[in-house]
C-alpha positions in Angstrom: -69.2 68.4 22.0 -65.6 69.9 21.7 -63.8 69.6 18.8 -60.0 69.8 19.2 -57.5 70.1 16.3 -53.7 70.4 16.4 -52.3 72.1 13.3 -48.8 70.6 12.2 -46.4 70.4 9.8 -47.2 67.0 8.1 -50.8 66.3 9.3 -54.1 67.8 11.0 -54.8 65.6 13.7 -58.9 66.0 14.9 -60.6 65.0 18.2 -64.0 65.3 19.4 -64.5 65.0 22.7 -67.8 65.2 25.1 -67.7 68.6 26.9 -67.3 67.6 30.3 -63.8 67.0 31.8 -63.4 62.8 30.8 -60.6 62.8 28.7 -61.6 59.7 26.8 -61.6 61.1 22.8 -65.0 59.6 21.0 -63.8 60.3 17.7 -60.4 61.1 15.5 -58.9 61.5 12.3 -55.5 62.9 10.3 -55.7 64.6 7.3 -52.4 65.8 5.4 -51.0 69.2 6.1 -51.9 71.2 2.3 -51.1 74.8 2.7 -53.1 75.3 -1.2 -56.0 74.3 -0.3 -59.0 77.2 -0.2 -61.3 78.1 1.8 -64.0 76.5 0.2 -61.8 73.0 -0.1 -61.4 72.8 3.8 -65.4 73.9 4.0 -65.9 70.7 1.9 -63.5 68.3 3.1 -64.7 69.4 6.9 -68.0 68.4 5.7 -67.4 65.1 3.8 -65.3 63.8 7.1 -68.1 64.6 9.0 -70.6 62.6 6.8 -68.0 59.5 6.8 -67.8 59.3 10.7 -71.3 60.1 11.1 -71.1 63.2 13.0 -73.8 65.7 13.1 -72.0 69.3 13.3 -75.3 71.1 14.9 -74.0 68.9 18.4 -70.2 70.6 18.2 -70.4 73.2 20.2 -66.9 74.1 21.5 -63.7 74.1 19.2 -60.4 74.5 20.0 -56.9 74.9 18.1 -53.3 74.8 18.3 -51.1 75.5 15.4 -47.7 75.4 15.0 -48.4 76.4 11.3 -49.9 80.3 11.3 -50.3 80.2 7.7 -53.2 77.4 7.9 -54.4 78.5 11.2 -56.6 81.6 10.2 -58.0 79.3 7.0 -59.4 76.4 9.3 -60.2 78.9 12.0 -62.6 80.6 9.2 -63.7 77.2 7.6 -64.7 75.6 10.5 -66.9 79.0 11.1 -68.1 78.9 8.1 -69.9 75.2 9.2 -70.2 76.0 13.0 -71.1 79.4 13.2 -68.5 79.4 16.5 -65.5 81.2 16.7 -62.6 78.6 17.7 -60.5 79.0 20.7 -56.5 79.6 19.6 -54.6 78.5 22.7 -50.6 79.1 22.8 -47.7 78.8 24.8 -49.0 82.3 26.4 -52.5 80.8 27.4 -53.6 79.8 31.0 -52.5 76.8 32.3 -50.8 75.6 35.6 -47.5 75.0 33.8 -44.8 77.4 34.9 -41.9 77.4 32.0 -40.1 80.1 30.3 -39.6 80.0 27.1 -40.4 82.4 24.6 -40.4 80.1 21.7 -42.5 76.7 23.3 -44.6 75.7 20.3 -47.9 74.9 21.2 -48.1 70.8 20.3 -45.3 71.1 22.7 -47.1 73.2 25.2 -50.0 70.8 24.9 -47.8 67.5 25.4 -46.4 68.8 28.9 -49.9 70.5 30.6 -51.0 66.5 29.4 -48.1 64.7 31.0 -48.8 67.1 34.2 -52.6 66.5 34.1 -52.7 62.8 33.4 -49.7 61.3 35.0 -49.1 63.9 37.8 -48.7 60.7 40.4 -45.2 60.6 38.7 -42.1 62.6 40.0 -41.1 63.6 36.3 -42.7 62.8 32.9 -41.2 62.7 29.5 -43.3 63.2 26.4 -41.4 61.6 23.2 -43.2 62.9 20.1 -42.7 61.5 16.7 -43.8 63.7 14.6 -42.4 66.3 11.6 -39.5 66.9 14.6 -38.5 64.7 17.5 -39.3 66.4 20.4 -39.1 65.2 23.9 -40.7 67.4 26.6 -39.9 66.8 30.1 -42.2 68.6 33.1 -42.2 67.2 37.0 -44.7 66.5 39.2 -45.0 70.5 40.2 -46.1 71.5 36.6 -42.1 72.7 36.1 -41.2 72.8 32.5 -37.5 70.9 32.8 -37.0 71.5 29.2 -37.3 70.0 25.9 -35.0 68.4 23.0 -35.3 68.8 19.4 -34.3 66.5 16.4 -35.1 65.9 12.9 -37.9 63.8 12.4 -37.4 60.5 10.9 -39.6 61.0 8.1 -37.5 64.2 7.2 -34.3 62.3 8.2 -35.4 59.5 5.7 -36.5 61.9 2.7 -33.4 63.9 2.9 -31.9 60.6 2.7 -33.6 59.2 -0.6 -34.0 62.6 -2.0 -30.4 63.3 -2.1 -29.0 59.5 -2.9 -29.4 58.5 -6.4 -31.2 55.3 -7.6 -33.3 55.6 -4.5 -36.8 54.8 -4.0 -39.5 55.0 -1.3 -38.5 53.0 1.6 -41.7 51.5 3.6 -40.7 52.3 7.6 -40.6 49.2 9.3 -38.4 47.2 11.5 -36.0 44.7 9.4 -35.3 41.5 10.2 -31.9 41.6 11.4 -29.7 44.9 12.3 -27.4 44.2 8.9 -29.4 44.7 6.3 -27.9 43.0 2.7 -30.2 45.2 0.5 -30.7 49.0 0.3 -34.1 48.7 1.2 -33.3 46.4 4.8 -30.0 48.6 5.1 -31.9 52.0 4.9 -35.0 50.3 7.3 -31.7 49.1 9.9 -30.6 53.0 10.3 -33.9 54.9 10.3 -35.6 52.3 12.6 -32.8 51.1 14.7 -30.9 54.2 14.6 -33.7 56.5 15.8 -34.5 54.0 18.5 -31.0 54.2 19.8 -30.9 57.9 19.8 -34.0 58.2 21.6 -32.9 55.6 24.4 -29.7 57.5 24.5 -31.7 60.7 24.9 -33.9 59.3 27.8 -31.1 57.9 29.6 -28.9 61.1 29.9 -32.5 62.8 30.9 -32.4 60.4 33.7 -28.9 60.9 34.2 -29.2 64.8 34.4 -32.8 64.7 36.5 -31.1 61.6 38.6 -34.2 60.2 38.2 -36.6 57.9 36.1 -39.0 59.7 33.8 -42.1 58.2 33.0 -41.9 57.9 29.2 -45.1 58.6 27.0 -44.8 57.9 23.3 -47.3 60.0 21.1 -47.0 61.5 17.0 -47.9 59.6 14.0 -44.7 57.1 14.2 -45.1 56.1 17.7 -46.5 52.6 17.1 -43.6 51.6 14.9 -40.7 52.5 18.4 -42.7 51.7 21.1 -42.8 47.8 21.0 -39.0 47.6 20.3 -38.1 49.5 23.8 -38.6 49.3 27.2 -37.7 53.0 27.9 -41.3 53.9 26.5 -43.8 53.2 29.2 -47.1 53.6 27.4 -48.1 54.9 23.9 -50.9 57.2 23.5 -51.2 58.9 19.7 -53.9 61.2 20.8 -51.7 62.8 23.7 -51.6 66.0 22.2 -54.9 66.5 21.5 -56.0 65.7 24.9 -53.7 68.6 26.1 -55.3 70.5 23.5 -58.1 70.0 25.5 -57.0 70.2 28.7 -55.8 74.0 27.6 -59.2 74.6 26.3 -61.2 74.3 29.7 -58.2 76.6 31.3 -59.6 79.1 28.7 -63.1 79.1 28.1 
């Protein structure tokens, strides 16, 4: 089996996959981003997720990684050899793949979101990946494996902690959609501009895309916020939280 992870900002997201080319992901799980932890931590926490989803670490053969974090990279790279005996794959913006784009700076969960878009949805003239994760991103690539470009905004869970963190009398707001668009009470008022405003710039954002391309993107929604946006647009044409890590794999097989 292959076991993909995508190191980010907020969260480690893990997928294990069969090693074949089926895309379908048998297995995943988040644990938060922790740059303290040691070595020996990560060996154990590696092994206690593994007891809890039942997985037997002798059948993982393969792994691969993206980081956007090189601090934590090199620590899971060696924990994870440390159970496996295998040294880990790193891919990056620099590693085979038949995307063509030209940026110096392309950070890999980005990478991975457009060679996904261009493998799984290359039926579509032009794709755009909206990720809700530590940033928004949204990563547009057409139908020739062209990297159009990409667009970068605070996240809403930064948005909303340098929000309460800098308001007095403020407490932890729970991230869901109010029941009308004025709220009459912090909490509802706060909900009204992180949900609703968010929304609204990233339908704003996909309509100038359109506007600019002069054509209609196919909209995938993926990062750990996705389910909350999705149901309340139409501009998002299908949700799919383990997006990334299938391009994670994708990049693997390009590589090995």
């Amino acid at each position: 089996m292959l076991l993909t992870i995508n190191i980010g900002n907020s969260s480690l997201r893990f997928g294990l996959f069969d090693n074949n080319s089926n895309l379908e992901c048998n297995c995943s799980w988040i644990i938060n981003t922790n740059p303290h932890r040691s070595l020996d931590e990560y060996v154990l926490l590696f092994k206690n997720i593994y007891q809890q989803y039942g997985i037997l670490h002798k059948f993982i053969q393969n792994i691969v990684i993206g980081s956007v974090v090189p601090s934590l990279t090199n620590i899971v790279e060696q924990s994870l050899y440390e159970i496996h005996k295998i040294k880990p794959i790193i891919v990056d913006r620099n590693s085979a793949s038949p995307i063509k784009h030209y940026s110096h700076q392309l950070g890999t969960d980005l990478y991975a979101n457009a060679i996904a878009a261009y493998t799984l949805y290359n039926n579509r003239n032009t794709t755009l990946v909206v990720d809700f994760g530590t940033a928004l991103s949204l990563t547009c690539i057409d139908k020739h494996g062209n990297l159009q470009g990409i667009i970068i905004a605070p996240g809403v869970n930064s948005s909303l902690s340098a929000l309460i963190g800098n308001t007095a009398q403020l407490y932890q707001i729970e991230l869901k959609k109010p029941t009308s668009i004025l709220g009459l009470y912090t909490e509802t008022c706060i909900q009204s501009g992180i949900i609703y405003g968010y929304l609204s710039m990233v339908e704003g954002l996909i309509n100038r895309v359109n506007q600019e391309l002069k054509t209609n993107c196919f909209v995938i929604a993926t990062g750990g916020l996705s389910h909350i946006y999705t149901p309340l647009t139409k501009k998002i044409h299908i949700k799919d939280k383990l997006h990334t890590i299938k391009g994670l794999k994708i990049l693997f097989h390009w590589n090995h």
